[in-house]
DRENVEXVO-767603 format. One record per atom (N, C-alpha, C): z, x, y; residue in one letter. Coordinates in steps of 0.02 Angstrom, whole numbers, plus 50000, padded with zeros to 5 digits. Example, Ala and Ser with C-alpha at 12.3 -4.5 7.8 and 13.67 -1.06 7.14 Angstrom:
REM residues 2
503905066049716a;503905061549775a;503905066049835a;503545064249888s;503575068449947s;503945064550002s;
END
This chain:
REM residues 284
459585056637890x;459745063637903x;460165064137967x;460655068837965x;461065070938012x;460635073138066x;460495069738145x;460285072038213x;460565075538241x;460345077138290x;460875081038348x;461415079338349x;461585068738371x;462355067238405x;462625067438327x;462385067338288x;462955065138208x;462875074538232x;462675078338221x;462905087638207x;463465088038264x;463505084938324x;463645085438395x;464305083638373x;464445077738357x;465135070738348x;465435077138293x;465155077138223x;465395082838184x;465785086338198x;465435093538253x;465715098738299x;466445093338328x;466315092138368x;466865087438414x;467345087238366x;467345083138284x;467735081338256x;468355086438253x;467765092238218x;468325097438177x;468695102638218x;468005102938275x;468475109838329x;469075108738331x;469535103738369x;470195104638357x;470525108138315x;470175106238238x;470775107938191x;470695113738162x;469965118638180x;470025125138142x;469985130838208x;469845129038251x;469885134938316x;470465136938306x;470295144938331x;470915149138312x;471385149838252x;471155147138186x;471455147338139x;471375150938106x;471605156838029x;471405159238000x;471125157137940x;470575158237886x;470465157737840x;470935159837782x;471305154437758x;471745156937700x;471445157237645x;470785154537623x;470645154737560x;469895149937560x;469545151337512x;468905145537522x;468625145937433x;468665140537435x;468455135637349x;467765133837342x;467355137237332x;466315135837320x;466365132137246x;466215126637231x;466255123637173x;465415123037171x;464965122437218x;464395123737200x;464225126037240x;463605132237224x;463205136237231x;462485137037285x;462215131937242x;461735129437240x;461425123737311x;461295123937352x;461165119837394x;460625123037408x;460255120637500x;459515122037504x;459485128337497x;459875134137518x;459935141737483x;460455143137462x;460495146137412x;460825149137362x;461435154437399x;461895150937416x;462665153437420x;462895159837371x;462875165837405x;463095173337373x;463775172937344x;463695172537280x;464495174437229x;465045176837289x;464725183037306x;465435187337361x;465565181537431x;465185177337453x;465335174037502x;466095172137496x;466515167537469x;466955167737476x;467595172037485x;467525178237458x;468145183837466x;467745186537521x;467145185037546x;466935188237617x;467365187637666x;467355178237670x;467605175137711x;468565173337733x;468865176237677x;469695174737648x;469985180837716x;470465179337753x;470545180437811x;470315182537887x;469745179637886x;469395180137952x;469775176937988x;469645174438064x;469965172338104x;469405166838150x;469435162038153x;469085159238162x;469065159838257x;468365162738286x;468375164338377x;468225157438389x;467655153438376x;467205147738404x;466775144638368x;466665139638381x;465995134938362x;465705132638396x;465205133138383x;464445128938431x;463885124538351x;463535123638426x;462885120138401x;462345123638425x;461695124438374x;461005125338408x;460605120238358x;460435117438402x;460115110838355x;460395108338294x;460415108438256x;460775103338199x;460865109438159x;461345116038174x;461445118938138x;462305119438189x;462915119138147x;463275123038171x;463545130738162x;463855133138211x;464015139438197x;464835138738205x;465095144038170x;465885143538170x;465815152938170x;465785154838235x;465915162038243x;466645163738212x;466615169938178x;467345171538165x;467385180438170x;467715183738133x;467935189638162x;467335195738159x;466975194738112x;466465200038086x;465755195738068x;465765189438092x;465195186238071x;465285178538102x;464635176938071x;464445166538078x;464355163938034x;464645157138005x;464515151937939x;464295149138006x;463585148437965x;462995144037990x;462955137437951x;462865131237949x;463095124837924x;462405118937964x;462275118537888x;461675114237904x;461725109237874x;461795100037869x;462035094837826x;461425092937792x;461075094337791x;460285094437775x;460255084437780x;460115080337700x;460025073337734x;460745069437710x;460905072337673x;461635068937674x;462455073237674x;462375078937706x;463125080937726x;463355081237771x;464065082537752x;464585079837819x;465255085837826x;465465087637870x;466115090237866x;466725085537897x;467255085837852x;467795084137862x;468305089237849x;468835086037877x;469825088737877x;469995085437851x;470285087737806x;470655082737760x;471475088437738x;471765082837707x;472585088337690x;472345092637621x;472785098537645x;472685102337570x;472685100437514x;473085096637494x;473255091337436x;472465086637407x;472075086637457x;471805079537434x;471205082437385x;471155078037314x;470825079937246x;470115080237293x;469895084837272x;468915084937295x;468615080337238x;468015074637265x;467605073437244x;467035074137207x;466515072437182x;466085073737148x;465495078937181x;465375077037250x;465065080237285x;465265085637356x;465925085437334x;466485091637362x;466165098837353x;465845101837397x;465585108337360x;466015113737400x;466245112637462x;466655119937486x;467285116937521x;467705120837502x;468385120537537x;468345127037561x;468795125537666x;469015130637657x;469605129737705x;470055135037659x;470785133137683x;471145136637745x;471465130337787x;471565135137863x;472275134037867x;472735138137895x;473125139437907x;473835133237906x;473535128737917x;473785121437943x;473945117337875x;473815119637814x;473955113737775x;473285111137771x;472785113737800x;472185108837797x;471615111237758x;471135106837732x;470515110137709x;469875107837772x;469465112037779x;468685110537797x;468345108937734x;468095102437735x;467775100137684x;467225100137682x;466735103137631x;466035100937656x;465665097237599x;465445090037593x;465215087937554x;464375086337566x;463855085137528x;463385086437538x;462895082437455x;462805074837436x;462695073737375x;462005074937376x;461635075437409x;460955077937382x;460855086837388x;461095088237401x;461185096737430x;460445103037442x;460515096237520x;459835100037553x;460195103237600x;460835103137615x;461125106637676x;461055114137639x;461465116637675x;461395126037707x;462135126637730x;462515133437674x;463075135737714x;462945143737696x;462875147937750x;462665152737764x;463265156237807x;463195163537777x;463665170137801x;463405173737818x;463275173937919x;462815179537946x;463275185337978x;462955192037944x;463575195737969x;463115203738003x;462295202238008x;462065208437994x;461555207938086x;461795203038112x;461245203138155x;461785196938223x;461475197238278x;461525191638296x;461295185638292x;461805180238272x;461635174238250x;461015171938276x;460895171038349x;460275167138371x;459675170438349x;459685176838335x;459025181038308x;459025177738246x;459365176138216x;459215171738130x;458605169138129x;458205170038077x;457565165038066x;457675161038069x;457995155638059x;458175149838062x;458475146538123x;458385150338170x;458775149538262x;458355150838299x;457975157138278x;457655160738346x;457145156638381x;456685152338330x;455895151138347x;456255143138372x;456965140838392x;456795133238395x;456875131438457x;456705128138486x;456255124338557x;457165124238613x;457155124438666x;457685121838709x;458205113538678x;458605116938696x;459245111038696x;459125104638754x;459015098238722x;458925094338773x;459355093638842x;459865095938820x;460515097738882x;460345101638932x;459965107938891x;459695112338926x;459525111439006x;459725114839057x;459475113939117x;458665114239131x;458315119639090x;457755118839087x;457265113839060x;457555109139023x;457185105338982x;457255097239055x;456675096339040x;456265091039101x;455735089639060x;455695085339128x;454625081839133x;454355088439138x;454305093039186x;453975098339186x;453765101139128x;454265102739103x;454245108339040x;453945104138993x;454055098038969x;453755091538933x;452965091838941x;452865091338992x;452095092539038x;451715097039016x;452145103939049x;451715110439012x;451315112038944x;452005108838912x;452115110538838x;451425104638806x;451295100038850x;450975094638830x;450075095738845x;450035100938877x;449495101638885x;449015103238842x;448155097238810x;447775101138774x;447935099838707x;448595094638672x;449205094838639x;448715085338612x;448445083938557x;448315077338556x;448715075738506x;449105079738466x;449565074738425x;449965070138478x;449945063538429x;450495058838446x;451275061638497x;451315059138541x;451905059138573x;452585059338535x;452695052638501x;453035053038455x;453335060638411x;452735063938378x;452715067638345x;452985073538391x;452645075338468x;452555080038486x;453515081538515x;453965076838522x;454475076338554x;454845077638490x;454655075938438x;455225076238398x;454835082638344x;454485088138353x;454535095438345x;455025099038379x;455235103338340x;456035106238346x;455855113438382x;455065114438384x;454935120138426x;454805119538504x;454945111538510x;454785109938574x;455515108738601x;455615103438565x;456485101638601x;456985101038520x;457505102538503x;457765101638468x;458095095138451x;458345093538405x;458745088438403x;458495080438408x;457925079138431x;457555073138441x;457355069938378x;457675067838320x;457455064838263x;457265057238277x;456775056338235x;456615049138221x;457115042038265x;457695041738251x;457795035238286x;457995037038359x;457965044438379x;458175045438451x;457495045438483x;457105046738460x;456185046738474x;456125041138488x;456125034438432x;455945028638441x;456355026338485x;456805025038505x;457095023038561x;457125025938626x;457015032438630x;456795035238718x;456085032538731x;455705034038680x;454855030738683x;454885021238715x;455435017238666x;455385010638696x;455615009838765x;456385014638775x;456665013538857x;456135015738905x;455395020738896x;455205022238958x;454415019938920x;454425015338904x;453605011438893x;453155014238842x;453145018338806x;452685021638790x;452445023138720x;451915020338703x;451695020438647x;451705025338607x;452075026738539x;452175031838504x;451615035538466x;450885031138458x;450385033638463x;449965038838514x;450075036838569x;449755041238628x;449625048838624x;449195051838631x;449195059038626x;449525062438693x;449975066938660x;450315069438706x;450195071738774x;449325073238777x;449145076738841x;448865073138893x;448825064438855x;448835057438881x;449415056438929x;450055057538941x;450525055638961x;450715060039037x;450715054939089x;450755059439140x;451305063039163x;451375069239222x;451755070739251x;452645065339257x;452355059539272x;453095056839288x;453385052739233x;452745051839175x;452955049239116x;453285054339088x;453425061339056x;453705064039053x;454265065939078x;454545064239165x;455155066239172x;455505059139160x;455315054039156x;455695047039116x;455705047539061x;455205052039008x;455535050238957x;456145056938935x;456075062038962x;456535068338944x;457325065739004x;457305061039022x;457815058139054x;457975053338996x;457705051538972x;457835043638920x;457995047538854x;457715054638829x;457905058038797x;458515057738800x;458935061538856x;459585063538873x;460235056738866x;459905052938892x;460295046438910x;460255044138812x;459755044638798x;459875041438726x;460225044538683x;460185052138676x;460835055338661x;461455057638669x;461585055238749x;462195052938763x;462565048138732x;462205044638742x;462485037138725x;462585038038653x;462035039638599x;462265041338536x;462975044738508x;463045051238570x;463825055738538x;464205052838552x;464325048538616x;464845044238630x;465065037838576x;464595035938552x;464685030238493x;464665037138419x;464745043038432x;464985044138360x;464545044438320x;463975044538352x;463225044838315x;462955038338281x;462495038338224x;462255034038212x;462455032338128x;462735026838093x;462665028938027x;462355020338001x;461705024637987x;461155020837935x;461235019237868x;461585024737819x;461705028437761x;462395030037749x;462585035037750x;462945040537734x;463235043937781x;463145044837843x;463405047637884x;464045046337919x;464415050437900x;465255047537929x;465445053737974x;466005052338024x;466095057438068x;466645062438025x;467115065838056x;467255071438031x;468165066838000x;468145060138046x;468665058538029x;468475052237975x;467855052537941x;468045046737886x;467625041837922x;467645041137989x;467405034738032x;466405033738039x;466285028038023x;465635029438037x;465355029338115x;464725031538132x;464635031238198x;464215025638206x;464495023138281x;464235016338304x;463665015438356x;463035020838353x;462805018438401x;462175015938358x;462275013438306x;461905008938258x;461755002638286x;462425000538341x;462474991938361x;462134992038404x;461944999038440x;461564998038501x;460974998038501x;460695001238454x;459745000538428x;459574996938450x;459014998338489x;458454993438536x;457914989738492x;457634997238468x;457024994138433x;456924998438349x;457215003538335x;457385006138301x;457475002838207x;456925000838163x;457134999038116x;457104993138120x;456774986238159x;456844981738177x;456244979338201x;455584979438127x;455084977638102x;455024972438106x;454494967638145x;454654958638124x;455044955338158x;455564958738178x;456014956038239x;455864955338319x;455984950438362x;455854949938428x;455884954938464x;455764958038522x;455844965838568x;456224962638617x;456854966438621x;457544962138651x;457244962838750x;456694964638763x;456254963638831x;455914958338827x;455494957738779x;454824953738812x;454924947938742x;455284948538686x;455354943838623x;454624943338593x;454124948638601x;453584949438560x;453964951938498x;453514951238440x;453664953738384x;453684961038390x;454134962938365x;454014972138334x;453654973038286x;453144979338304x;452624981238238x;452904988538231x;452704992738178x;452834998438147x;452115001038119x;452105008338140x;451545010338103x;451595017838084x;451475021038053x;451695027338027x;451415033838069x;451705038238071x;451555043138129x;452075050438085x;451615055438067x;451925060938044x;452445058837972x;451985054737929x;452375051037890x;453145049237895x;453215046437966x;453925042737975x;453575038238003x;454055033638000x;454045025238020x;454015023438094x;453725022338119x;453915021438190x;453865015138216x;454265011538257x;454265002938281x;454245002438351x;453834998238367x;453664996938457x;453774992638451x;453474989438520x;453294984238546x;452394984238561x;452134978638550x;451574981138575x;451204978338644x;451834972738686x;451964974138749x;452114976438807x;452694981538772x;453224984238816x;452824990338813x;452414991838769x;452315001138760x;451524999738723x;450824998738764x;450414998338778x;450005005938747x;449695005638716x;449215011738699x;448725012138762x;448605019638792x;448035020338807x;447535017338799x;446935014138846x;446265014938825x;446045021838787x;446045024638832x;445765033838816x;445975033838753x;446555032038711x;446795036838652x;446555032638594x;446055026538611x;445775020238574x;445355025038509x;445355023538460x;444715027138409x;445155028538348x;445345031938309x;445325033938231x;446315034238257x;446595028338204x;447485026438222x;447595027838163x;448285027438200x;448705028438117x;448495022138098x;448765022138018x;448585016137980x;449455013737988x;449585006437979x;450115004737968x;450265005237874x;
END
């Protein structure tokens, strides 16, 4: 599934090529994705003017004159630019045509993504925006706030960092790897973890998703950037997916054990369980 830096790299890709452009035209060949795309959407959208795009967690927005296409890749879509000319694919579901000779492509083969026309409210009030946790960028987002939020809190750490009502954007392999850079067992209950363990790991947060947008994100699967290119911060995986294999610190074996039915891989040197959190574990 598309994370933060693959939604992030995305954004990056296309801004160039549709800011400030107009909508000449847009082609829905399917309908049907995680919600049901309105017949009128397209003649909605046929000369707007495109103001901006952002991100709020793994949704983008592409503000335009009277509204927001909200854009969600759910686990396998992607947007690209491509030339007007070029034949759409099997899993080609929206074109839309900008000014330039170009299309915004949005392909999507399992079609759990979301392309949405908000025109009745402000965007961040959307159900789907309002209730979700701070931007790890966020100036407010720390150890502190990590802390607070952690209080009283015994789900798994793991789990508790990568809820989207807490911090956004923290999926599975960005979890497992801030958890290995600052020690810490992905089992641990959250209200286990102290004051300064929290501002190392919402630092290791940041730093791990840095490093992710800069390599273009991650591609496991399916995930390609906006130019075709896959993202490389696949080469850099620490511990990430790499079951059985040595821990590039200590050359103990890596174990994996399941947590919020996702996979999760330590060390079980480097990142030590509590005594305290000892009693009823996940099962591997």
């Amino acid at each position: 599934m598309p994370e933060l830096p693959e939604v992030e790299t995305t954004l990056l890709g296309i801004k160039p090529h549709i800011l400030h452009q107009t909508i000449v035209d847009v082609t829905i060949r399917q309908h049907q994705l995680r919600w049901l795309i309105p017949q009128d959407t397209a003649s909605r959208l046929k000369g707007q003017n495109i103001l901006s795009i952002a991100r709020r967690g793994k949704y983008i927005m592409i503000a335009t004159t009277t509204g927001t296409i909200l854009i969600h890749l759910g686990m396998s879509g992607r947007l690209s630019i491509v030339p007007l000319t070029t034949a759409p694919a099997k899993h080609d579901h929206i074109d839309i045509q900008l000014g330039q000779q170009q299309l915004l492509r949005y392909t999507d083969p399992r079609r759990f993504g979301a392309f949405l026309w908000i025109d009745t409210q402000p965007v961040l009030q959307h159900p789907l925006l309002s209730k979700l946790g701070l931007e790890p960028f966020d100036p407010n987002f720390h150890g502190d706030y990590l802390w607070h939020k952690a209080q009283n809190k015994s789900v798994a750490i793991k789990a508790f960092i990568m809820n989207q009502h807490i911090v956004v954007g923290v999926g599975n392999i960005y979890a497992t790897e801030a958890l290995f850079m600052t020690g810490i067992h992905p089992s641990t209950p959250a209200k286990l973890i102290s004051n300064e363990q929290m501002h190392n790991l919402a630092r290791a947060i940041q730093t791990i998703l840095n490093y992710a947008i800069q390599a273009g994100g991650t591609s496991l699967k399916d995930f390609l950037q906006a130019d075709g290119k896959p993202g490389y911060f696949k080469l850099q995986l620490q511990i990430y997916d790499r079951n059985g294999l040595p821990c590039p610190k200590c050359q103990t074996t890596i174990e994996k054990l399941i947590i919020g039915q996702r996979t999760s891989t330590f060390c079980p040197i480097c990142q030590i369980l509590p005594r305290r959190s000892y009693g009823k574990e996940h099962v591997c």
